[in-house]
C-alpha positions in Angstrom: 0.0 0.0 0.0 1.0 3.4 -0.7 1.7 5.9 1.8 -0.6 9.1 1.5 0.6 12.7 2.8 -2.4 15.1 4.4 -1.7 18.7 5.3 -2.4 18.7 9.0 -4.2 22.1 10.0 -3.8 22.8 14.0 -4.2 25.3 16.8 -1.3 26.2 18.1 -0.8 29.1 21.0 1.7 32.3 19.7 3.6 33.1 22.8 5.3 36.0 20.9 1.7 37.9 21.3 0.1 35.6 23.4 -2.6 34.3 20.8 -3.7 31.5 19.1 -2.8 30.7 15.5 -3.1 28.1 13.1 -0.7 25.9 11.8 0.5 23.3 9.2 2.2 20.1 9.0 2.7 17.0 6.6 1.7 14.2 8.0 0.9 10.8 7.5 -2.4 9.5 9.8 -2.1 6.4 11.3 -5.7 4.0 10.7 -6.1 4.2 14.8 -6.4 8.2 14.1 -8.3 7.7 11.1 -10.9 6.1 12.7 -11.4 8.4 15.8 -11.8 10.9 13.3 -14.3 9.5 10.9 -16.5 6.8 13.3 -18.8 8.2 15.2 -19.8 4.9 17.3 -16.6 5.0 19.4 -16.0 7.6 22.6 -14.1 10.6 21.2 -10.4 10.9 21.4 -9.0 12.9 23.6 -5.4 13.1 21.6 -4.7 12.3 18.3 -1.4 10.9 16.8 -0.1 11.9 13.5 3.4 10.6 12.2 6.2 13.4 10.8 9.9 13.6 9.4 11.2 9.6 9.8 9.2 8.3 11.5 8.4 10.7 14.7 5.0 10.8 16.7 3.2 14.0 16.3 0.5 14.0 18.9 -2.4 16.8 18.8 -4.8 17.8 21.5 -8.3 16.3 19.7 -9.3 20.3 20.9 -6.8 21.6 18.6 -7.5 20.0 15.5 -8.9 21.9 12.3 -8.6 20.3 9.3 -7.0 17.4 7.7 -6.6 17.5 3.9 -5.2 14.7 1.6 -2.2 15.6 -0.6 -2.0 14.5 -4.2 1.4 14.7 -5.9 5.0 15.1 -4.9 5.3 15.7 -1.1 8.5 18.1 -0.2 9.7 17.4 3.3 9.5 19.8 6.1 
């Protein structure tokens, strides 16, 4: 199976001017994380874990997740 990339929109907190802003990652979305975000059945997750760079776990506050957005194409490395 093929590995596909999403664009990972957050809420992350700006300590420069003490607000909120939203940010952007590649990522690729483990089927665990897929599935808390898509069933409805199952209690919601409180964390969601999201896999950057080689390998490392990225893991989100379920309250600071926006938007999650497959990408089609080449993928350039953050």
């Amino acid at each position: 199976m093929r590995e596909e990339y999403y664009h990972l929109t957050y809420w992350s907190w700006n300590n420069e001017d003490s607000s909120s802003k939203l940010c952007v990652k590649i990522v690729l979305v483990p089927t665990s994380t897929m599935m808390a975000l898509t069933t409805t059945n199952i209690k919601p997750a409180q964390a969601l874990r999201f896999i950057i760079r080689d390998g490392e776990d990225f893991i989100l506050k379920a309250d600071n997740f926006y938007s999650l957005e497959r990408v089609y194409g080449k993928v350039n490395s953050q």
